[in-house]
C-alpha positions in Angstrom: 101.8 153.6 113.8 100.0 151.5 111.9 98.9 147.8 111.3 101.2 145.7 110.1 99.4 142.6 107.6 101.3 139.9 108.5 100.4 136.1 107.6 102.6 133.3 108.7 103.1 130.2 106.4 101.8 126.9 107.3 105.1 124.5 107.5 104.3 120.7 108.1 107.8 119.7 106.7 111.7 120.1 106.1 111.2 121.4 102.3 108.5 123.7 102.6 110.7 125.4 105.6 113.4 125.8 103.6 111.2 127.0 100.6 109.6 129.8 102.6 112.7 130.5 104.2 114.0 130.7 100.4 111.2 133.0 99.3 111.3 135.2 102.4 114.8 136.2 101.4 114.1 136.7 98.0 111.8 139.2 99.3 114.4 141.1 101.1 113.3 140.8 104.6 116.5 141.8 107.3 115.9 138.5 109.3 114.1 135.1 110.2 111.9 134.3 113.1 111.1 130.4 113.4 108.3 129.9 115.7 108.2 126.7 117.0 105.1 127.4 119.5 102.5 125.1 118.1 99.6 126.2 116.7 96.3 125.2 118.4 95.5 121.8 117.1 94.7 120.1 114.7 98.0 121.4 112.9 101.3 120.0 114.2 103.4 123.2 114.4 107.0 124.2 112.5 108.8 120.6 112.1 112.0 120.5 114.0 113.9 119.1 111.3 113.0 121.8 108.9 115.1 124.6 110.9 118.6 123.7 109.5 117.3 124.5 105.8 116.6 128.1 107.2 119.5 128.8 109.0 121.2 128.0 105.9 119.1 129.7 103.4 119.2 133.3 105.9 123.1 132.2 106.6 124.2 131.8 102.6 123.2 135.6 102.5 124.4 136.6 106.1 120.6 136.8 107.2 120.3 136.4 111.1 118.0 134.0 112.2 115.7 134.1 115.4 114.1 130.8 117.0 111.0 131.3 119.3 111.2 128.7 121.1 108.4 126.7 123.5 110.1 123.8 125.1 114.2 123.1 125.8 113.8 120.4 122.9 113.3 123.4 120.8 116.1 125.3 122.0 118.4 122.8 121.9 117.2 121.5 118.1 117.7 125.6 116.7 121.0 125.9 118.4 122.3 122.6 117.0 121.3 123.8 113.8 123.2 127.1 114.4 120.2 129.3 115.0 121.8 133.2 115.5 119.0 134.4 118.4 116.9 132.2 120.9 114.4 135.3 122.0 113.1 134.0 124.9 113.2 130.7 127.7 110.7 128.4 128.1 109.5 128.5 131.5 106.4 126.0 130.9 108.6 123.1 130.0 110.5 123.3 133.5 114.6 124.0 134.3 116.8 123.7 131.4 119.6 120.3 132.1 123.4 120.9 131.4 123.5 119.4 128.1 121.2 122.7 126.6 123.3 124.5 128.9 126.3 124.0 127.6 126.0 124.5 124.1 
């Protein structure tokens, strides 16, 4: 089947999310995937204010966008910002409370 070459962009803030995010879709690609798992240190990992610039860059052209999430902070900061796909739990960080719940 193949290799596919596949480089993720660095993102330490809200503009260059929504830059890539911007660029991405210029490229024509079907979808978004945000992963918010951290990278091993020293770098920070995607900022959780940068995901609402991507949902709305993928969502002005009806883009879907997927969140990979690594903690309930994450999930609940890509739903608020209308994220269309959480693809998995987070079992590490512990039991999800109501408020993620019920969103």
């Amino acid at each position: 089947m193949g290799v596919v070459n596949n480089s993720s962009a660095e993102i330490t803030d809200a503009g260059q999310a929504t830059a890539a995010a911007k660029k991405l879709l210029d490229q024509g690609v079907d979808g978004i995937k945000v992963h918010l798992q951290p990278p091993p240190q020293p770098n920070p990992g995607f900022p959780l204010n940068g995901i609402p610039g991507v949902v709305s860059e993928a969502h002005r052209l009806s883009i879907p966008v997927f969140v990979h999430p690594n903690t309930g902070a994450d999930v609940l900061a890509a739903v608020e910002a209308g994220v269309d796909i959480v693809a998995h739990t987070t079992p590490s960080s512990g039991p999800w409370d109501a408020s993620l719940l019920l969103r």
